[in-house]
N, CA, C and O of each residue as an XYZ file, in Angstrom:
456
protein
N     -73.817     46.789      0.040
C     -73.390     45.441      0.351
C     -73.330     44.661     -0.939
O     -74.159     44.899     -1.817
N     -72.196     43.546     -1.141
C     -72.082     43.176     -2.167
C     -71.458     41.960     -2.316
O     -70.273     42.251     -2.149
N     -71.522     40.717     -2.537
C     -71.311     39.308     -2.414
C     -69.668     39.103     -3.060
O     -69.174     40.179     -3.394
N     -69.021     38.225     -3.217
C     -67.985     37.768     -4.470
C     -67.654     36.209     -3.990
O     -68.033     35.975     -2.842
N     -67.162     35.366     -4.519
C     -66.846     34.103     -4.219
C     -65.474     34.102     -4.474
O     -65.136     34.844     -5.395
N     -64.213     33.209     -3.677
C     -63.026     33.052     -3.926
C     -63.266     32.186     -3.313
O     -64.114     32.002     -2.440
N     -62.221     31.340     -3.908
C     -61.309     30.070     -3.582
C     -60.644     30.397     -2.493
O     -59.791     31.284     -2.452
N     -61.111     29.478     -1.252
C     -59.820     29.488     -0.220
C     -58.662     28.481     -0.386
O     -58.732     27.573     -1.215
N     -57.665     28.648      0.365
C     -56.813     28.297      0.231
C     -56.837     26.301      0.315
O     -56.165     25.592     -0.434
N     -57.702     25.825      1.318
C     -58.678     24.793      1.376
C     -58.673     23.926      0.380
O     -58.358     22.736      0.377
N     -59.280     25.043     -0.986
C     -59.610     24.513     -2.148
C     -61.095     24.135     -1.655
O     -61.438     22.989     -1.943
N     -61.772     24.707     -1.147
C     -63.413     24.976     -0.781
C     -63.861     26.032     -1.384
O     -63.233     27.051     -1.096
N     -65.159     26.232     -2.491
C     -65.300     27.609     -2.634
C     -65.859     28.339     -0.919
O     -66.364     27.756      0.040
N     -65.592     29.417     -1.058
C     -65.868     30.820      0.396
C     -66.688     31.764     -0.172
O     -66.359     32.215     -1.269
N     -67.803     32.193      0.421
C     -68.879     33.032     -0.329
C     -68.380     34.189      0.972
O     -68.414     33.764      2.126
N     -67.953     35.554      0.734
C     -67.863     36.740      1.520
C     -69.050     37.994      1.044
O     -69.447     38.374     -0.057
N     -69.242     38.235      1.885
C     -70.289     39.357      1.669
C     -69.929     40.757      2.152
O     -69.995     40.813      3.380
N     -69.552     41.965      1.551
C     -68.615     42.735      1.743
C     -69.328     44.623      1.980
O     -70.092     44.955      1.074
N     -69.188     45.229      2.603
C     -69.851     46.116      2.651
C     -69.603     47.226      1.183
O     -69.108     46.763      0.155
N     -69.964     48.499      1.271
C     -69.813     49.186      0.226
C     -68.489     49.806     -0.225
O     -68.345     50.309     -1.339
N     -67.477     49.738      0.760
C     -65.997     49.840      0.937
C     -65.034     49.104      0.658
O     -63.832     49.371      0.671
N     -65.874     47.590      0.246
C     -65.108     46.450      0.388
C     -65.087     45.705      0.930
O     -64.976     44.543      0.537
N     -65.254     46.345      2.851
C     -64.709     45.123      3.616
C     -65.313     44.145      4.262
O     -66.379     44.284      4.862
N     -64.583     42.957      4.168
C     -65.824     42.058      4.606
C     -66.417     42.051      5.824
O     -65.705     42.209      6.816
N     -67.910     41.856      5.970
C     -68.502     41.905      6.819
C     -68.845     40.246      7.132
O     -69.054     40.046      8.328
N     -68.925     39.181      6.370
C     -68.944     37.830      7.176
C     -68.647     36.598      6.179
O     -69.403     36.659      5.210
N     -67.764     35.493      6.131
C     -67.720     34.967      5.440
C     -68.490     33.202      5.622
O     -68.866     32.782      6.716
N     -68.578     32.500      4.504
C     -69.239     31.540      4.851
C     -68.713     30.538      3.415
O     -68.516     30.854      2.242
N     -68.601     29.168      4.177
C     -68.278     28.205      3.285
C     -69.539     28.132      1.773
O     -70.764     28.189      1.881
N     -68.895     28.021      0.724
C     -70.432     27.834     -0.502
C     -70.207     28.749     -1.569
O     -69.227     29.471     -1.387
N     -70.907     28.948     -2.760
C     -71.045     29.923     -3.363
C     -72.730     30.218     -3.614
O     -73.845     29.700     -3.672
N     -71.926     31.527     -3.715
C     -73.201     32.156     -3.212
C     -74.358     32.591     -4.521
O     -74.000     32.519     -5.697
N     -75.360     32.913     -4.242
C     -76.226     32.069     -5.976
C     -76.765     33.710     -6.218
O     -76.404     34.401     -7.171
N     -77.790     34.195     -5.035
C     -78.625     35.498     -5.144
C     -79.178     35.699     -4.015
O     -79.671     34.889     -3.229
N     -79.074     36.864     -3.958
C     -80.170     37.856     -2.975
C     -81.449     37.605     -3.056
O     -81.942     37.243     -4.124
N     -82.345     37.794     -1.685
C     -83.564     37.174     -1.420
C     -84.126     39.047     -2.805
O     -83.407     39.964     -3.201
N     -85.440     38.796     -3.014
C     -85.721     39.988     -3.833
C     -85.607     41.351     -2.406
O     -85.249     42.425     -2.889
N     -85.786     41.401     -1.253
C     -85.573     42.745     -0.074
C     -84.476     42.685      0.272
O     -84.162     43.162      1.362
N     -83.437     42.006     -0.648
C     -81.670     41.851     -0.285
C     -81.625     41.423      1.531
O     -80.628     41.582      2.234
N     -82.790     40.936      1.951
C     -82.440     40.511      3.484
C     -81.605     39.421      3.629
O     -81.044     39.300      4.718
N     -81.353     38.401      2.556
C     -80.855     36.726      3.146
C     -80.310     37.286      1.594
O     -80.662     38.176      0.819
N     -79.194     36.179      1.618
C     -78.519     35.371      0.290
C     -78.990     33.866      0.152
O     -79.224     33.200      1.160
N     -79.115     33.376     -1.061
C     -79.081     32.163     -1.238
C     -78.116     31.635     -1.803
O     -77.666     32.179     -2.812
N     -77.360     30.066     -1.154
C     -76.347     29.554     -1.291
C     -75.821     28.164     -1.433
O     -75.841     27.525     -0.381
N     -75.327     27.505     -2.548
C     -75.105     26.219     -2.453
C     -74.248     26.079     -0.805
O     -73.673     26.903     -0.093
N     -74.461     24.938     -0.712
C     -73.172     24.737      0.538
C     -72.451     23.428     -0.327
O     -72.949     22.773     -1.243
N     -71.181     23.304      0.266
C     -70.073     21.976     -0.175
C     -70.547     21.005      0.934
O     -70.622     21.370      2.107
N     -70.828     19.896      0.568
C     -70.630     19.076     -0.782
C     -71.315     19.571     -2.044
O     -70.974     19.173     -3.158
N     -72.523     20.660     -1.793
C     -73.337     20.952     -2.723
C     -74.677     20.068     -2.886
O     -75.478     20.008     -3.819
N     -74.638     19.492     -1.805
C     -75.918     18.938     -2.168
C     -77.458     19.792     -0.950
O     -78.659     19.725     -1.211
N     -76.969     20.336      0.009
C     -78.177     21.195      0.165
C     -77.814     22.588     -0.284
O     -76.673     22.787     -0.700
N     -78.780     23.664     -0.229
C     -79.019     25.007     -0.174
C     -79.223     25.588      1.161
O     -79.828     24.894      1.979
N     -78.778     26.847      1.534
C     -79.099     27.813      2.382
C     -79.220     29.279      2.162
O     -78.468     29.901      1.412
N     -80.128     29.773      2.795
C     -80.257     31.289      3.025
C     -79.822     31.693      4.485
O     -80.114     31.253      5.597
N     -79.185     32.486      4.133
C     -77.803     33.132      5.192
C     -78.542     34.744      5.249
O     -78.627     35.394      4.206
N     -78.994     35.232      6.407
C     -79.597     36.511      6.644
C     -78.186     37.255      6.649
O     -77.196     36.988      7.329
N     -78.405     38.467      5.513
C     -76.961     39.485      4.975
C     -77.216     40.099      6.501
O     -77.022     41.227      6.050
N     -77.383     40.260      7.396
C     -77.161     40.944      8.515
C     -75.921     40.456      9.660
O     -75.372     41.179     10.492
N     -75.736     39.298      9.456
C     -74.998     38.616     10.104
C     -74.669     36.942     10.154
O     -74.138     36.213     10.991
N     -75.253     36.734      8.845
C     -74.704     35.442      8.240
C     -75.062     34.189      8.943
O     -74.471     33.116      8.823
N     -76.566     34.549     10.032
C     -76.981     33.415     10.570
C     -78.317     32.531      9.486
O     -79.064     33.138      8.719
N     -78.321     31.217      9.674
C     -78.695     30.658      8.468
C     -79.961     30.637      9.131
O     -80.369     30.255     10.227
N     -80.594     31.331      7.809
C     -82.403     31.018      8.008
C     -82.934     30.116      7.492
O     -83.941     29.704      8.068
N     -82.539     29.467      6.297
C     -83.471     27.956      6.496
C     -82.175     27.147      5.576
O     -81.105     27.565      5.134
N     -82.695     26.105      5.548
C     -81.651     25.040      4.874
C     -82.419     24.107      3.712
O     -83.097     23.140      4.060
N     -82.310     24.356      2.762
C     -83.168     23.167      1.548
C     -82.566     22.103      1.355
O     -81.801     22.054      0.391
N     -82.720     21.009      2.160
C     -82.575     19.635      1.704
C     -83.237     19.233      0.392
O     -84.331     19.758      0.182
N     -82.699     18.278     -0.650
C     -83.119     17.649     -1.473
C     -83.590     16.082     -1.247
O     -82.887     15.399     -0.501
N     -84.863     15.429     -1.919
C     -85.365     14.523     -1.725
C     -84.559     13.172     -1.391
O     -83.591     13.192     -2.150
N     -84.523     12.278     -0.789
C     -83.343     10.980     -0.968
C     -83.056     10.557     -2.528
O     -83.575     11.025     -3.541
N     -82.246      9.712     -2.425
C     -81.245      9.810     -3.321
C     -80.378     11.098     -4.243
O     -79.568     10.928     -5.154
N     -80.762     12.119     -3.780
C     -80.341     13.511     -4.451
C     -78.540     13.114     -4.251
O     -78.099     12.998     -3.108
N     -77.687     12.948     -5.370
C     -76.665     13.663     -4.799
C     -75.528     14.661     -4.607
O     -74.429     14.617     -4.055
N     -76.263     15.627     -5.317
C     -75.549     16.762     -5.467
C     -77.312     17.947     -6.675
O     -78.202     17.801     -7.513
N     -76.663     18.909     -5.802
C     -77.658     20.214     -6.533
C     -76.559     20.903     -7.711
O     -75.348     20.973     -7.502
N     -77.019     21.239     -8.584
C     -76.720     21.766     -9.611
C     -76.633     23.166     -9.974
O     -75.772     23.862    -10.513
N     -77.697     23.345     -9.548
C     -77.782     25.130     -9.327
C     -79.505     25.096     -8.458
O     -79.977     24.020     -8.092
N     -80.127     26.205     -8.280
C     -80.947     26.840     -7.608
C     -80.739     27.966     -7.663
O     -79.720     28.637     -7.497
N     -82.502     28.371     -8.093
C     -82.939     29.917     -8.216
C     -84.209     30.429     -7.623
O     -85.210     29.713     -7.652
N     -84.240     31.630     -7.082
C     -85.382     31.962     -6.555
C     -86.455     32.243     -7.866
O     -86.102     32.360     -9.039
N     -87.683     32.311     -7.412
C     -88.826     32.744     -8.443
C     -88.691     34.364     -7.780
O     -88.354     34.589     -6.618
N     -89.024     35.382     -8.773
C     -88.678     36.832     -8.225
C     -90.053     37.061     -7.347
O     -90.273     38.230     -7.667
N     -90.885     36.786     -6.647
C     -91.159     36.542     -5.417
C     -90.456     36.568     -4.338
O     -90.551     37.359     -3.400
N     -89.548     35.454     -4.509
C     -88.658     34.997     -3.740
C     -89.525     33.807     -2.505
O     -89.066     33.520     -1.399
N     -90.631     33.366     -2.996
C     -91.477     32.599     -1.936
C     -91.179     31.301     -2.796
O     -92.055     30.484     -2.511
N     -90.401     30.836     -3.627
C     -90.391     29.514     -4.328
C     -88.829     29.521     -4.485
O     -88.084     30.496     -4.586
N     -88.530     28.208     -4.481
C     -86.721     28.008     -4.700
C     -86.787     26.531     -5.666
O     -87.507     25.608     -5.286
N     -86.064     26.430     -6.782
C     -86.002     25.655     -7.686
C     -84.468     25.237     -7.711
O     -83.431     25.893     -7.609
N     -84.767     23.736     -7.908
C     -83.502     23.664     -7.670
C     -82.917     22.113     -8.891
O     -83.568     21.074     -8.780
N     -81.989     22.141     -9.704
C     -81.688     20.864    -10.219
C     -80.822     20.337     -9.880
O     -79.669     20.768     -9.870
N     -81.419     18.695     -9.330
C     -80.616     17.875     -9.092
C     -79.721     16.744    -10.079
O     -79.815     16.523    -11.287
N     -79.018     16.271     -9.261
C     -78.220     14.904     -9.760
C     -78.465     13.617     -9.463
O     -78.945     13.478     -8.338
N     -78.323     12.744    -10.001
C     -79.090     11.867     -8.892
C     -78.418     10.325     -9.393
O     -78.575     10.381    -10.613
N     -77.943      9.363     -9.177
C     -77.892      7.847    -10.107
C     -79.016      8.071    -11.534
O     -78.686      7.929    -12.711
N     -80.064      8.362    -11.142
C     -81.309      8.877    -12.227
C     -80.964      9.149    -13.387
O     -81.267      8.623    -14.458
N     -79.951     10.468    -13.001
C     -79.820     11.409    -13.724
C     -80.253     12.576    -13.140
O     -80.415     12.712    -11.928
N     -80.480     13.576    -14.126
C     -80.915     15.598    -13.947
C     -82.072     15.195    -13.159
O     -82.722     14.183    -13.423
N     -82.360     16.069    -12.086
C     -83.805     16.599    -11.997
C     -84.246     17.587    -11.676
O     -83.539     18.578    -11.855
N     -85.901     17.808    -10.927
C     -86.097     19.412    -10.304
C     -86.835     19.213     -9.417
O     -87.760     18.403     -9.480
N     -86.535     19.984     -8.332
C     -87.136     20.086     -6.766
C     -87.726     21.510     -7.006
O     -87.442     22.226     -7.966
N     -88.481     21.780     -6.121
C     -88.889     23.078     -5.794
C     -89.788     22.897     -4.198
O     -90.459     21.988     -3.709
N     -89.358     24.361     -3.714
C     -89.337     24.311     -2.171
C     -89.975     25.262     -2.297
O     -89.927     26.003     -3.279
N     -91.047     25.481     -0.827
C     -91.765     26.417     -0.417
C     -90.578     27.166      0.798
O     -90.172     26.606      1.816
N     -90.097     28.982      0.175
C     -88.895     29.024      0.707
C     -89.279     29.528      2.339
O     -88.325     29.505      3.117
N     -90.581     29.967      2.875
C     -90.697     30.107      4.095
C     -90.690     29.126      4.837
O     -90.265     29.119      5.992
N     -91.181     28.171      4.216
C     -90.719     26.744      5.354
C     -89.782     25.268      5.249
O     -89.653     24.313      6.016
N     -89.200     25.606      3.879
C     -88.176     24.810      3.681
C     -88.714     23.817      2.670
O     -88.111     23.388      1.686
N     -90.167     23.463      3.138
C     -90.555     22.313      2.902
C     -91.229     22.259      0.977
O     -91.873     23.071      0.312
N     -90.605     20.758      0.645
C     -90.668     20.202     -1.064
C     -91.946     20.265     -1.633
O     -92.873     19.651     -1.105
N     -92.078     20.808     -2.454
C     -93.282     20.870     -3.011
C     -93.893     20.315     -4.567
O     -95.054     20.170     -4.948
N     -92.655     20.095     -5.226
C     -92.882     19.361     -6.167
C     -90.894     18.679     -6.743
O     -89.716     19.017     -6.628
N     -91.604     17.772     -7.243
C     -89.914     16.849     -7.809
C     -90.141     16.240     -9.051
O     -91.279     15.943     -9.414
N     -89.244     16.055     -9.659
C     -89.358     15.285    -11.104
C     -87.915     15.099    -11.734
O     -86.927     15.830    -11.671
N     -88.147     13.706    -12.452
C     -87.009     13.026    -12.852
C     -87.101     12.765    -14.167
O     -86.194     12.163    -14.741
């Protein structure tokens, strides 16, 4: 199994996740960032880009969703810690740059800074 991102026609990025043949097995609005470390979920900006999701590679149902703190408005990127039990993420903000980090079994913020 193996991820790629294209441009749909939209002009939305489309994150597809494709078996070992090629063919796709499920597609989903976003681009797509990394594999959980047991390749079970992907992690994924979504458009507008301002939350994150992990999308279980089995069938592309979303296992959790990372909101960013208020005023966030837009994520920048996000990465797992190779654990994969922490998700880091930099925001945008009126502020300026910042960094969130999420506890990734329950979604929930665990530290922020501006």
């Amino acid at each position: 199994v193996r991820g790629e991102v294209a441009p749909p026609a939209a002009g939305l990025a489309e994150m597809s996740l494709l078996d070992d043949a090629g063919r796709v097995l499920w597609r989903r609005a976003g681009v797509g960032v990394e594999f959980t470390p047991d390749g079970a979920a992907v992690l994924a900006l979504v458009p507008p880009y301002r939350v994150a999701a992990l999308y279980r590679v089995e069938n592309a149902a979303a296992l959790r969703v990372f909101e960013p703190p208020e005023g966030v408005e837009r994520l920048l990127a996000v990465r797992l810690n190779p654990s994969g039990t922490r998700l880091a993420g930099v925001t945008q903000s009126r502020l300026g740059q910042g960094l969130v980090v999420w506890d990734v079994p329950t979604a929930r913020i665990l530290k922020t800074r501006h």
